[in-house]
N, CA, C and O of each residue as an XYZ file, in Angstrom:
812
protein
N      73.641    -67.984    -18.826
C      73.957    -68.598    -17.538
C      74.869    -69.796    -17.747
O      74.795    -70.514    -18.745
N      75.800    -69.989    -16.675
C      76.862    -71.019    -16.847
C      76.193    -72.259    -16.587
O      75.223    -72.235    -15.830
N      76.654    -73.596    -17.222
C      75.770    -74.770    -17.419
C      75.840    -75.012    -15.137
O      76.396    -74.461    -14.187
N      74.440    -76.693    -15.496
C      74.980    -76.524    -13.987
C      76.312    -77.581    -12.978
O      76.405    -77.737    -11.760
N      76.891    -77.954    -13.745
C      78.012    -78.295    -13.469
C      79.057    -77.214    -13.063
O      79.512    -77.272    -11.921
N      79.416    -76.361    -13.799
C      79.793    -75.234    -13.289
C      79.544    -74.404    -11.747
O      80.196    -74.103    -10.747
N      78.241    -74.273    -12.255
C      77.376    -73.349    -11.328
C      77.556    -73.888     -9.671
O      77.786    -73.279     -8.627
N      77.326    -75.372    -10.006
C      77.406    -76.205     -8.648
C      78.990    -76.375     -7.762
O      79.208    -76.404     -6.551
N      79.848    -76.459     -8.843
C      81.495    -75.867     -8.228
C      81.793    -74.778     -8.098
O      82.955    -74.648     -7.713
N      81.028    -73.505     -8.311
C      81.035    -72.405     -8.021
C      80.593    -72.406     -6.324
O      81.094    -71.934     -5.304
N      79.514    -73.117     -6.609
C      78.477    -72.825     -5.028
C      79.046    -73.155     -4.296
O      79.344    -72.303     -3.459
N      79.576    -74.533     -4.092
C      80.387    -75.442     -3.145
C      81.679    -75.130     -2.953
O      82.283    -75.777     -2.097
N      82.451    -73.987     -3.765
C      83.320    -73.499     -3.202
C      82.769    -72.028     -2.187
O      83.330    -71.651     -1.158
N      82.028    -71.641     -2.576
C      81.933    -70.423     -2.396
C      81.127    -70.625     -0.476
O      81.389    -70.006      0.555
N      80.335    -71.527     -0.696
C      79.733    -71.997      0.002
C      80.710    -72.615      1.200
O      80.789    -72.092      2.312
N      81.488    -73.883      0.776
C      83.038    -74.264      1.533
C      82.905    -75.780      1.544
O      83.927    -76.427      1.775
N      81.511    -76.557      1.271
C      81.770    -77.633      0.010
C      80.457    -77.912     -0.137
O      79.507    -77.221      0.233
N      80.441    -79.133     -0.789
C      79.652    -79.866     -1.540
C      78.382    -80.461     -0.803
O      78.775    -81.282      0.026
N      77.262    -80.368     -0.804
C      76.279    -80.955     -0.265
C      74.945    -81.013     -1.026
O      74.683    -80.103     -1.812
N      74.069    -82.050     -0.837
C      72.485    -81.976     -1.552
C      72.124    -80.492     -1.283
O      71.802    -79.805     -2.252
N      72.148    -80.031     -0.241
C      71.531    -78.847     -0.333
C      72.098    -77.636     -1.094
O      71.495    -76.563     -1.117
N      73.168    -77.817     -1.660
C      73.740    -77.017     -3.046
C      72.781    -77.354     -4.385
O      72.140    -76.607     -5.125
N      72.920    -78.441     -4.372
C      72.301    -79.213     -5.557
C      71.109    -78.826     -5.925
O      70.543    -78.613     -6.997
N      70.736    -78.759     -4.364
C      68.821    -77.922     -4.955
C      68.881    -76.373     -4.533
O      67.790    -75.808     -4.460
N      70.047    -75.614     -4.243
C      69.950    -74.684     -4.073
C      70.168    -74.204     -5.798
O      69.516    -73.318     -6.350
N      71.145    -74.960     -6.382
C      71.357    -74.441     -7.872
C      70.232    -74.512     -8.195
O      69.522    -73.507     -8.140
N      69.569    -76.157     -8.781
C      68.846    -76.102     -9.996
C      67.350    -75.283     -9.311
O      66.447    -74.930    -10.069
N      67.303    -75.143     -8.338
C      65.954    -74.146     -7.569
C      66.096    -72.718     -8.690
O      65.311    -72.243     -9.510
N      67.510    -72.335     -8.249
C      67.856    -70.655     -9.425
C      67.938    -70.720     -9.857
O      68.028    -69.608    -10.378
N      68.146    -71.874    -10.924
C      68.389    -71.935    -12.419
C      67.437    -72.162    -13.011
O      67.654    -71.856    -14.183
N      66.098    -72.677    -12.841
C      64.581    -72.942    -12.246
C      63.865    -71.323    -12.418
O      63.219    -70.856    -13.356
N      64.245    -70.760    -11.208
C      63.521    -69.895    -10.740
C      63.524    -68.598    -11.908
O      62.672    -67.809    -12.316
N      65.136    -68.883    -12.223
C      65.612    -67.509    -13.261
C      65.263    -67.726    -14.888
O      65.438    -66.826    -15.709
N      64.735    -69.075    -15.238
C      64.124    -69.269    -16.314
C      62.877    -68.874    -16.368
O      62.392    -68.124    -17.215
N      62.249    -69.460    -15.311
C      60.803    -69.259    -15.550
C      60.309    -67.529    -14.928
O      59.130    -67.360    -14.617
N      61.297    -66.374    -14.804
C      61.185    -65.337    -14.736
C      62.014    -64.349    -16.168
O      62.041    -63.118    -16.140
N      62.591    -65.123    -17.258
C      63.023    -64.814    -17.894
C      64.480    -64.032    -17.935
O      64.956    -63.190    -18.696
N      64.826    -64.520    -17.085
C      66.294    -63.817    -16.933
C      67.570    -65.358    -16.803
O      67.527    -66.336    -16.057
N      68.524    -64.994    -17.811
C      69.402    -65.566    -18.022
C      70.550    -65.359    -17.131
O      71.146    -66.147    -16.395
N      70.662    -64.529    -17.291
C      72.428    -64.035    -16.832
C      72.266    -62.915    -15.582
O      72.763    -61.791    -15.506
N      71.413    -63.606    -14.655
C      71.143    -62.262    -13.236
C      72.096    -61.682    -12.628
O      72.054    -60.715    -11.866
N      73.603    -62.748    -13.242
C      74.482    -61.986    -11.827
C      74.998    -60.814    -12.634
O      75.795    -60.147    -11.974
N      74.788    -60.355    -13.865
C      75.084    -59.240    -14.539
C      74.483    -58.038    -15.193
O      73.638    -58.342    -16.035
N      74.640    -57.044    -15.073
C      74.242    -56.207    -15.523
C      73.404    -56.092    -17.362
O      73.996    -56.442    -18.384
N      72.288    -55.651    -17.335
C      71.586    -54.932    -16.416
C      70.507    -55.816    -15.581
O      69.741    -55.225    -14.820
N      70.442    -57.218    -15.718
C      69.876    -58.283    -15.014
C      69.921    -58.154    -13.908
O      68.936    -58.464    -13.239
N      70.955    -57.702    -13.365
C      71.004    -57.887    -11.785
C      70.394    -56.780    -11.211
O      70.530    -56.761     -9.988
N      69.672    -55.710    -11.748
C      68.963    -54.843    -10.897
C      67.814    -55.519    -11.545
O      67.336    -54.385    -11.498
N      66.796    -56.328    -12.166
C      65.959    -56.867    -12.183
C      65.222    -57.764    -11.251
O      64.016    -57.748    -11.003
N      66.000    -58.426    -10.849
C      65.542    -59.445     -9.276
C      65.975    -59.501     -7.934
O      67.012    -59.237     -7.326
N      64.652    -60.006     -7.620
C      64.357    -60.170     -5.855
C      64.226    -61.400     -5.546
O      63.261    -61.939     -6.090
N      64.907    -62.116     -4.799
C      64.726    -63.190     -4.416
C      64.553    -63.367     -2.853
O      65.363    -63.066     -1.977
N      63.113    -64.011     -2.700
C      62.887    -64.027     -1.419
C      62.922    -65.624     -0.882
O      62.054    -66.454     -1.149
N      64.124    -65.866     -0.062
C      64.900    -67.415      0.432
C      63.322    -67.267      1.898
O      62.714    -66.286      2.327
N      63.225    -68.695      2.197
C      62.699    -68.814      3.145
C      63.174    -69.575      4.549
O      62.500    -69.459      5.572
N      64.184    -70.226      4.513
C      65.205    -70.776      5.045
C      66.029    -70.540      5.161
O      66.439    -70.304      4.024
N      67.547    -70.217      6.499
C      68.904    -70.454      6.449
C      69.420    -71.841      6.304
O      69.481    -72.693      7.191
N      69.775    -71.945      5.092
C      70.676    -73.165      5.080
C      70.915    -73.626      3.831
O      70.111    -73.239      2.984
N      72.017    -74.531      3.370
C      72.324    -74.374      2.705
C      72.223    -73.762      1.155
O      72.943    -72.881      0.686
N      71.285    -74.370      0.579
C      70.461    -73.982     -0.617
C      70.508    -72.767     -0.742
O      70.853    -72.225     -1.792
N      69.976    -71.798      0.899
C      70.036    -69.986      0.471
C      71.571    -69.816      0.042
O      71.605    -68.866     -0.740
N      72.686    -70.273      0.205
C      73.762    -70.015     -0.386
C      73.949    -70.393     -1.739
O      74.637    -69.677     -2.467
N      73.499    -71.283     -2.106
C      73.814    -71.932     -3.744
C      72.788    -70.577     -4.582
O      73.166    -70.124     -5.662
N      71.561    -70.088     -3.931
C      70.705    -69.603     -4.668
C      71.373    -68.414     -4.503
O      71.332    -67.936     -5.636
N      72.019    -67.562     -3.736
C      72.865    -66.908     -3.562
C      73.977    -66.446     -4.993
O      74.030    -65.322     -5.491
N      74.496    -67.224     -5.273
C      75.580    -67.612     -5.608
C      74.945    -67.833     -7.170
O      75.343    -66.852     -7.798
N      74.308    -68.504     -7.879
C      73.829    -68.337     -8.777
C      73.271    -67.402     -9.480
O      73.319    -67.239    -10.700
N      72.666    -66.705     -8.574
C      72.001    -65.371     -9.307
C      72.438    -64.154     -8.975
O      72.012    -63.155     -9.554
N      73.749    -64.069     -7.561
C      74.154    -63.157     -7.659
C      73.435    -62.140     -6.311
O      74.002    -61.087     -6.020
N      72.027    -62.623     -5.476
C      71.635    -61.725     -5.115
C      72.385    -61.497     -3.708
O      73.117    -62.356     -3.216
N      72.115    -60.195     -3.089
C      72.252    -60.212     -1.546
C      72.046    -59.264     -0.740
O      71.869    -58.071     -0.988
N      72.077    -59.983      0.563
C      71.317    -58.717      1.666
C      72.104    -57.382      1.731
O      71.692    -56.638      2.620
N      72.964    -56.987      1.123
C      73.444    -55.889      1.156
C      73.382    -55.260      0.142
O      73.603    -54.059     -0.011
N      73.007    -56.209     -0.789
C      72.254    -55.189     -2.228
C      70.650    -55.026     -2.310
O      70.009    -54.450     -3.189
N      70.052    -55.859     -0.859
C      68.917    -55.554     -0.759
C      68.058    -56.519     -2.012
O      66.885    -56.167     -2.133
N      68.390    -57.395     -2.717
C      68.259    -57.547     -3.709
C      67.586    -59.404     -3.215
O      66.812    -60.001     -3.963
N      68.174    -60.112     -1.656
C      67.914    -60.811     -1.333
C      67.143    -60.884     -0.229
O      67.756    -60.313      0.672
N      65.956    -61.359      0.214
C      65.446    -61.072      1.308
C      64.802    -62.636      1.852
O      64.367    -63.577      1.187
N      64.941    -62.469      3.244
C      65.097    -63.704      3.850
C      64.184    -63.595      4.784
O      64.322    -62.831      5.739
N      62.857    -64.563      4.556
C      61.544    -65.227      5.073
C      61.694    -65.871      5.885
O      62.023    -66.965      5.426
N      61.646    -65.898      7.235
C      62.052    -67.202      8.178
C      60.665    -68.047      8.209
O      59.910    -67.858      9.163
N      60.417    -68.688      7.508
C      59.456    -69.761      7.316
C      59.547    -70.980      7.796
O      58.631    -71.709      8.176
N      61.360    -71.302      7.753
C      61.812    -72.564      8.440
C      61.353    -73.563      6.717
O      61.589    -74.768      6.804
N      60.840    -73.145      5.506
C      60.529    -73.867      4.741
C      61.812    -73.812      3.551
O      62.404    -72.749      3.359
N      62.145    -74.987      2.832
C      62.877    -75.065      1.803
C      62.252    -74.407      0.344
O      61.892    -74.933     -0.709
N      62.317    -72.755      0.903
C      61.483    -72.618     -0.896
C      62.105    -71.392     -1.206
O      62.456    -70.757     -0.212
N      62.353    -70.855     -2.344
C      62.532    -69.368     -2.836
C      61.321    -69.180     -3.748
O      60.762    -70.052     -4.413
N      60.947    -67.576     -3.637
C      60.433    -66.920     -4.595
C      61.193    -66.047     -5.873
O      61.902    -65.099     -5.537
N      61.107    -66.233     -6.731
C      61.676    -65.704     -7.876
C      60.776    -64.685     -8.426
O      59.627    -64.962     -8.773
N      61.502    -62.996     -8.548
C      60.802    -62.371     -8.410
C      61.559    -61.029    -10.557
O      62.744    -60.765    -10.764
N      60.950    -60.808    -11.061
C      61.303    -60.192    -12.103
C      60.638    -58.789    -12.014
O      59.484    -58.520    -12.348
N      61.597    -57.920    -11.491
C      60.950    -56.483    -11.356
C      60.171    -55.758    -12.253
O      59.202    -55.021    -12.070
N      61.023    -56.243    -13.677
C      60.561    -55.356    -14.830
C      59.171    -55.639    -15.199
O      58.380    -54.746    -15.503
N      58.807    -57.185    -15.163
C      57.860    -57.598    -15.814
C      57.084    -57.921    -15.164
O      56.040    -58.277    -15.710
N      57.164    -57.971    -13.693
C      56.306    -58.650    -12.139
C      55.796    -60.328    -12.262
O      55.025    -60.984    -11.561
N      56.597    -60.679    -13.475
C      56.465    -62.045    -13.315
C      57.309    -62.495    -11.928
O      58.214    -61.818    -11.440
N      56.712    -64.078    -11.272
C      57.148    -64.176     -9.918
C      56.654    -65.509     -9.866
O      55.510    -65.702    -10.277
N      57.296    -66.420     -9.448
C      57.424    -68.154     -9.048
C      57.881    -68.445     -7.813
O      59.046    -68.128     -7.576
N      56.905    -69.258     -6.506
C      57.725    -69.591     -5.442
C      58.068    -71.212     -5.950
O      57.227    -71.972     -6.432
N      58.988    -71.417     -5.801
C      59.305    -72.730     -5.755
C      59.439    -73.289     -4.328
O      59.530    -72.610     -3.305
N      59.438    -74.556     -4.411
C      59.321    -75.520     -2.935
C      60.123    -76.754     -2.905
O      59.450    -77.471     -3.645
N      61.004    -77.376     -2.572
C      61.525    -78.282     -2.594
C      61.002    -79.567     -1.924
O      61.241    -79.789     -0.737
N      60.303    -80.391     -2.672
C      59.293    -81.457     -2.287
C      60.032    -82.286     -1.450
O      61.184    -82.616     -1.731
N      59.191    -82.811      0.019
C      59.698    -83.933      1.201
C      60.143    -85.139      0.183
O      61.259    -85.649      0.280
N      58.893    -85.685     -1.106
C      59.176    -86.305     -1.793
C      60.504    -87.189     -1.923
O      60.771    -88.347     -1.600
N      61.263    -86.095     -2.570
C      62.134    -85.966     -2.779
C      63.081    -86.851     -2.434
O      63.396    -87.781     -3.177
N      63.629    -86.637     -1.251
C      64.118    -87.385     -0.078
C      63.534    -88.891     -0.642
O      64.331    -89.628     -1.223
N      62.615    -89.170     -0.517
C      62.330    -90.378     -0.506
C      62.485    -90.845     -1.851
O      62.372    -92.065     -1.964
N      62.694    -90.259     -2.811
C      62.980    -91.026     -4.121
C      64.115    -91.037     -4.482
O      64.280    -91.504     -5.609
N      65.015    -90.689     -3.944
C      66.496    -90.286     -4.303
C      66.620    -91.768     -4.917
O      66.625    -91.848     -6.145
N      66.759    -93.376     -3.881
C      67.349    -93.891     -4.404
C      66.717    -94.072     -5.684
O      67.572    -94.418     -6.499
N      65.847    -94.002     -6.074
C      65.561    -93.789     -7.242
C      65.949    -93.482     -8.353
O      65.675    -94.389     -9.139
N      66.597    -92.421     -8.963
C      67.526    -91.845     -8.834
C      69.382    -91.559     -9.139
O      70.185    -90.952     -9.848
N      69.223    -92.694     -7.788
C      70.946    -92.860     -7.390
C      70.998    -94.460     -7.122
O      72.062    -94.699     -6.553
N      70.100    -95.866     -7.359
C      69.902    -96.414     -7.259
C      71.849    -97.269     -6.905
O      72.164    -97.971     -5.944
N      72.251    -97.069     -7.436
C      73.636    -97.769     -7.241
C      74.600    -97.179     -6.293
O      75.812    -97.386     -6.345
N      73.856    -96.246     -5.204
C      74.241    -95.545     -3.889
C      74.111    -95.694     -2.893
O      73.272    -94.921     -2.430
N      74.637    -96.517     -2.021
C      74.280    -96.702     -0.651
C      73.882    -96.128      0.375
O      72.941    -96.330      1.143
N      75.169    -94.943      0.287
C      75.529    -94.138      1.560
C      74.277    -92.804      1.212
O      74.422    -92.072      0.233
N      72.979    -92.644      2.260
C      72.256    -91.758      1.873
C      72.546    -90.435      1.625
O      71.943    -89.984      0.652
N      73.266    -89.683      2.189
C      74.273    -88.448      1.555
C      74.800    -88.300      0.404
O      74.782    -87.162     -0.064
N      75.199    -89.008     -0.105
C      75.813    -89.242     -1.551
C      74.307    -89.415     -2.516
O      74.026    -88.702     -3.479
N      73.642    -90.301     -2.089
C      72.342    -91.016     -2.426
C      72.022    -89.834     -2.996
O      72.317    -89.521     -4.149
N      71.257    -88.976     -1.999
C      70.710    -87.608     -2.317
C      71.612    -86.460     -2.896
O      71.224    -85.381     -3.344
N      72.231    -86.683     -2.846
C      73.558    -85.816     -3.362
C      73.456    -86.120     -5.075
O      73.360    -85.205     -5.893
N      73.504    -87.863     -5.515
C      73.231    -87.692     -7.152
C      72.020    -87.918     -7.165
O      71.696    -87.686     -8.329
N      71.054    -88.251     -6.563
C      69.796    -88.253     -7.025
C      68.850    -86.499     -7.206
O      67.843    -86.269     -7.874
N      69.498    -85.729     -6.509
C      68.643    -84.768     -6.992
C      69.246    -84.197     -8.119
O      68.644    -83.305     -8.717
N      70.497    -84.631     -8.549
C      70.949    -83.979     -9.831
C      70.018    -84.804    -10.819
O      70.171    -84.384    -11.966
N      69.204    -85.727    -10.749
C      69.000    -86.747    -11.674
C      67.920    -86.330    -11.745
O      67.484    -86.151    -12.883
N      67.195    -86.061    -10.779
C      65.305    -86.238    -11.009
C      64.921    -85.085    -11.753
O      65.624    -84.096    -11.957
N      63.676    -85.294    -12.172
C      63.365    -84.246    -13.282
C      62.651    -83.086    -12.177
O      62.091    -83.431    -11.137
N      62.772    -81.883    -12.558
C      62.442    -80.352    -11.716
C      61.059    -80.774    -11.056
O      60.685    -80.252    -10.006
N      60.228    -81.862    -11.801
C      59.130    -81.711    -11.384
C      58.697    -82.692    -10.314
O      57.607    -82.834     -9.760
N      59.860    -83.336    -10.174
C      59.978    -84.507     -8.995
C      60.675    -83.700     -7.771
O      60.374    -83.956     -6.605
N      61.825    -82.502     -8.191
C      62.539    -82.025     -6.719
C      61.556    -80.925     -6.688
O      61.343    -80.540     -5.539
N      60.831    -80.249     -7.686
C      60.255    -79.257     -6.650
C      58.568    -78.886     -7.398
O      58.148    -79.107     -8.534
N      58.012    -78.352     -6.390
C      56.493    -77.743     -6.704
C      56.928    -76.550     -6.971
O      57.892    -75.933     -6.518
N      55.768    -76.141     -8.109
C      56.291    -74.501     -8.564
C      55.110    -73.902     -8.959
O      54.345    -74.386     -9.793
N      54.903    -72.569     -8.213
C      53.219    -71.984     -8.211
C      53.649    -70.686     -8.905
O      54.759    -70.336     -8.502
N      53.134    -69.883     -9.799
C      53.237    -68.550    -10.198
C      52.642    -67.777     -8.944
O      51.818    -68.147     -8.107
N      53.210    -66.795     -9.063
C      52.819    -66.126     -7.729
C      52.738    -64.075     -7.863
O      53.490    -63.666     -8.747
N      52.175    -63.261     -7.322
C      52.260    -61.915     -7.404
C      52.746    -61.544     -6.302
O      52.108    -61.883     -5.305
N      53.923    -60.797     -6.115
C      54.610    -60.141     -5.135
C      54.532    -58.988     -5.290
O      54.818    -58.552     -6.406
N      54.065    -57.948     -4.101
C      53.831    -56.914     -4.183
C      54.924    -55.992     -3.368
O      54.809    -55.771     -2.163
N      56.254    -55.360     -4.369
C      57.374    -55.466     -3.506
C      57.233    -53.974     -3.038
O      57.391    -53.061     -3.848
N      56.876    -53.694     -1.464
C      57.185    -52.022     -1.650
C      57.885    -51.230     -1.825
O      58.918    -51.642     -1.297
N      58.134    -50.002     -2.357
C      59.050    -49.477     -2.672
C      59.893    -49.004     -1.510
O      60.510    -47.950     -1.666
N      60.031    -49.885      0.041
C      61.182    -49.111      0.637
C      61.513    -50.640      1.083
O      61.861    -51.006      2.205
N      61.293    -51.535     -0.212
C      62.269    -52.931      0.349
C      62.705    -52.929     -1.086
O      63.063    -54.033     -1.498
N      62.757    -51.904     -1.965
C      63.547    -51.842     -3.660
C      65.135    -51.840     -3.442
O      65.643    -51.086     -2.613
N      65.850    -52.671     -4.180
C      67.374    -52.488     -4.243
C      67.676    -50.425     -4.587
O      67.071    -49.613     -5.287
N      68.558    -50.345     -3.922
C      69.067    -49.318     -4.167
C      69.584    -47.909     -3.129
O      69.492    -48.361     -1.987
N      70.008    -46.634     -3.041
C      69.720    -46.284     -1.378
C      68.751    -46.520     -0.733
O      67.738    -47.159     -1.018
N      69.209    -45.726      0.638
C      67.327    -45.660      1.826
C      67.157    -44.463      1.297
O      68.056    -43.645      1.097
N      66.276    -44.361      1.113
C      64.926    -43.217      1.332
C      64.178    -42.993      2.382
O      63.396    -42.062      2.187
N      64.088    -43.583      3.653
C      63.655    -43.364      4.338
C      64.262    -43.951      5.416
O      64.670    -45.111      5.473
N      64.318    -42.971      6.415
C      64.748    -43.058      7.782
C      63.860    -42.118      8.981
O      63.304    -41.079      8.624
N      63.807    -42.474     10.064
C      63.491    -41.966     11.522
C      64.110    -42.404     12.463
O      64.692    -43.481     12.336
N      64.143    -41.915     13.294
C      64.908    -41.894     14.889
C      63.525    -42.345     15.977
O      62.358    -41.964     16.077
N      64.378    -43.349     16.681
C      63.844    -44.317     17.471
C      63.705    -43.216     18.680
O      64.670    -42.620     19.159
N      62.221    -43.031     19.129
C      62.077    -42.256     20.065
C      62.666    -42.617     21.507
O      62.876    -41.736     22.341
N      62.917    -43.963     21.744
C      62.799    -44.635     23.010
C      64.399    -44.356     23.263
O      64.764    -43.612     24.173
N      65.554    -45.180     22.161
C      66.387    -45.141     22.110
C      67.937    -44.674     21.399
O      69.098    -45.071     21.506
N      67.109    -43.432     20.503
C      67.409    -42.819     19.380
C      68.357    -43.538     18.648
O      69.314    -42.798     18.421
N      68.523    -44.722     18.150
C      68.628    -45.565     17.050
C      68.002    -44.932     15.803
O      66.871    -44.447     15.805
N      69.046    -44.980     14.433
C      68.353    -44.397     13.085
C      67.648    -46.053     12.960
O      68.153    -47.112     13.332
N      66.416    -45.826     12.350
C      65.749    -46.920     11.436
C      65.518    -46.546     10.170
O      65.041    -45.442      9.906
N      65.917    -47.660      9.032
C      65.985    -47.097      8.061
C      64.576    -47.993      7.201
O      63.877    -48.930      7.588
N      64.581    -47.419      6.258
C      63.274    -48.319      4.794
C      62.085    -48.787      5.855
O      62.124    -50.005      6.027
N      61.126    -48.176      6.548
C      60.246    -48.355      6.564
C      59.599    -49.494      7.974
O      58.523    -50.079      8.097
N      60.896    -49.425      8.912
C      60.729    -50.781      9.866
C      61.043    -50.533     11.078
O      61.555    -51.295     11.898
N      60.580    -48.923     11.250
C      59.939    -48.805     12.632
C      58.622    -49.400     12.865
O      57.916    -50.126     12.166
N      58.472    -48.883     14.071
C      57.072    -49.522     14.838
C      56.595    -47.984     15.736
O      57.119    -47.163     16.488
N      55.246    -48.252     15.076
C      53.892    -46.883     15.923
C      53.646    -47.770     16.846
O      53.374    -48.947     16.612
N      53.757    -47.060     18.386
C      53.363    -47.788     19.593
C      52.907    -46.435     20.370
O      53.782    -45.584     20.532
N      51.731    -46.201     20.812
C      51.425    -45.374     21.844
C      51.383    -43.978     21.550
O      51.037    -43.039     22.268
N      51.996    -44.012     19.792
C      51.561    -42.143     19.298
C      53.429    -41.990     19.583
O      53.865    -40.851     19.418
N      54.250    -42.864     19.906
C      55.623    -42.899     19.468
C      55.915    -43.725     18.173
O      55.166    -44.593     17.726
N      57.187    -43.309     17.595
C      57.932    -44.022     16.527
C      59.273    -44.808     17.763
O      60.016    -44.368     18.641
N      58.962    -46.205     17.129
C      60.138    -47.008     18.419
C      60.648    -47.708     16.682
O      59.968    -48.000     15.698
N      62.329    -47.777     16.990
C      62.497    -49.306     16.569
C      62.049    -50.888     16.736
O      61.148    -51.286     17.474
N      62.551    -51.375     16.221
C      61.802    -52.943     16.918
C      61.939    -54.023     17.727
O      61.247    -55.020     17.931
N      63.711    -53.335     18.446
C      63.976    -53.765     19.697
C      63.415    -53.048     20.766
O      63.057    -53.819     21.656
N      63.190    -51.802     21.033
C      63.007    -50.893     21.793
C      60.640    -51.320     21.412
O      59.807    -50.839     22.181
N      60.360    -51.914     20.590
C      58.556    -51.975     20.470
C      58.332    -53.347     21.055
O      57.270    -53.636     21.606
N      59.496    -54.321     20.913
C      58.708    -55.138     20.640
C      59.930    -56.913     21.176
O      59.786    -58.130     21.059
N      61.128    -55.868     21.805
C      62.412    -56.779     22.251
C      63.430    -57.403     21.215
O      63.241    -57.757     20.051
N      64.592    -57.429     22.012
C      65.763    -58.413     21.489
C      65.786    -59.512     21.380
O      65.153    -60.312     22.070
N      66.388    -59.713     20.652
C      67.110    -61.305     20.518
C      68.682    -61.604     21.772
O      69.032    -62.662     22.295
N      69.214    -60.408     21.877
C      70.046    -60.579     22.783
C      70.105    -59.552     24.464
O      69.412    -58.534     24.485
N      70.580    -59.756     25.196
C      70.433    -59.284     26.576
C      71.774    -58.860     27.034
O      72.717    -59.614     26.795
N      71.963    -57.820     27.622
C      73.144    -56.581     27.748
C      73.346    -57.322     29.234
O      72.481    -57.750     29.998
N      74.793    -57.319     29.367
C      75.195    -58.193     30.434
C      75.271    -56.998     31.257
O      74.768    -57.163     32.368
N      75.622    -56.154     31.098
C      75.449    -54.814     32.354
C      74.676    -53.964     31.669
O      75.265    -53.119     30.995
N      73.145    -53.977     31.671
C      72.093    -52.916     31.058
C      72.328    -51.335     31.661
O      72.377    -50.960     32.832
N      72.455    -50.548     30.370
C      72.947    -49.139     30.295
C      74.204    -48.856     29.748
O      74.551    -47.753     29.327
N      75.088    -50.193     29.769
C      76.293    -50.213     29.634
C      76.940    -50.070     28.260
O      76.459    -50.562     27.239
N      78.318    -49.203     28.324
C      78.583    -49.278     26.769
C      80.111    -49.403     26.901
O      80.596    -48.776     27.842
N      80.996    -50.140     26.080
C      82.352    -50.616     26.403
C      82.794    -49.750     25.433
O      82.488    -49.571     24.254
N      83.729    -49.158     26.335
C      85.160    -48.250     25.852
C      85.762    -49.171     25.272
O      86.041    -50.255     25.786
N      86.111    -48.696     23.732
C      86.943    -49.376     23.182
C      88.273    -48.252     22.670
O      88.253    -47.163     22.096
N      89.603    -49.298     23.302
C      90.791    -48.683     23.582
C      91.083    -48.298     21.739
O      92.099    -47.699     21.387
């Protein structure tokens, strides 16, 4: 794995810049991918080894991203809306597995830290490069029990949404009433059809 100086100008470009929440999005994966025994995840054959389950949108899920390589289209990243700052680090081969947590702490010790920093952005910005892993984050071993139709690789499984014949794929329909529904059609949207029934011709 590339040192984390590197790693962190990787993120912050990739990302579109620089922020604390890069900072603990790196050393979180660089963290997470040690203590699961994998060095070099974003490469083969490492990278079909891990699952990383982010619990938050925001920044950090991009640095952790970006470090190890994973993502929702390789299925390989999966995203917990917990609203909490933590990843699970997950090693297929060996079912070793670590959630890490990024301590409130934290925050409050920066100047600590960064003591010759005023501006609190910056503050936290070198202070979490500074503090030792065991000051930015709590770290529990953990058993993840990943099923096999949330495994990187094709679907294997699909059905047709009785309500609205939508394909659903890996396992995330919904049994309602002795029907198979998807989970807009079981259970509602997130968004609302400005003319319901409606479907726009596209020229």
């Amino acid at each position: 794995m590339d040192d984390f100086n590197t790693l962190l100008e990787g993120s912050a470009r990739a990302h579109g810049h620089l922020c604390p929440g890069q900072v603990v999005g790196v050393r979180m994966a660089m963290l997470g991918c040690r203590l699961i025994g994998l060095d070099t995840p974003r490469r083969l054959p490492q990278i079909k080894k891990l699952i990383v389950y982010v619990e938050i949108d925001r920044c950090a899920t991009d640095a952790i991203s970006y470090v190890t390589g994973v993502k929702l289209g390789r299925r390989s990243l999966k995203f917990v809306d917990n609203g909490i700052m933590a990843a699970t680090f997950v090693n297929l081969e060996s079912g070793k597995a670590f959630r890490i947590v990024s301590t409130e702490s934290s925050r409050d010790l920066a100047h600590v830290y960064a003591p010759d920093i005023d501006d609190v952005r910056l503050q936290q910005l070198d202070g979490y490069k500074n503090m030792p892993d065991d000051v930015l984050f709590s770290v529990m071993p953990v058993w993840v029990d990943v099923p096999v139709h949330d495994m990187p690789g094709p679907s294997r499984f699909k059905v047709r949404c009785d309500e609205c014949g939508a394909m659903v794929r890996d396992k995330k329909e919904v049994f309602l009433n002795e029907r198979v529904l998807c989970r807009p059609c079981a259970h509602g949207t997130y968004f609302r059809p400005l003319e319901p029934g409606a479907r726009l011709k596209i020229a």
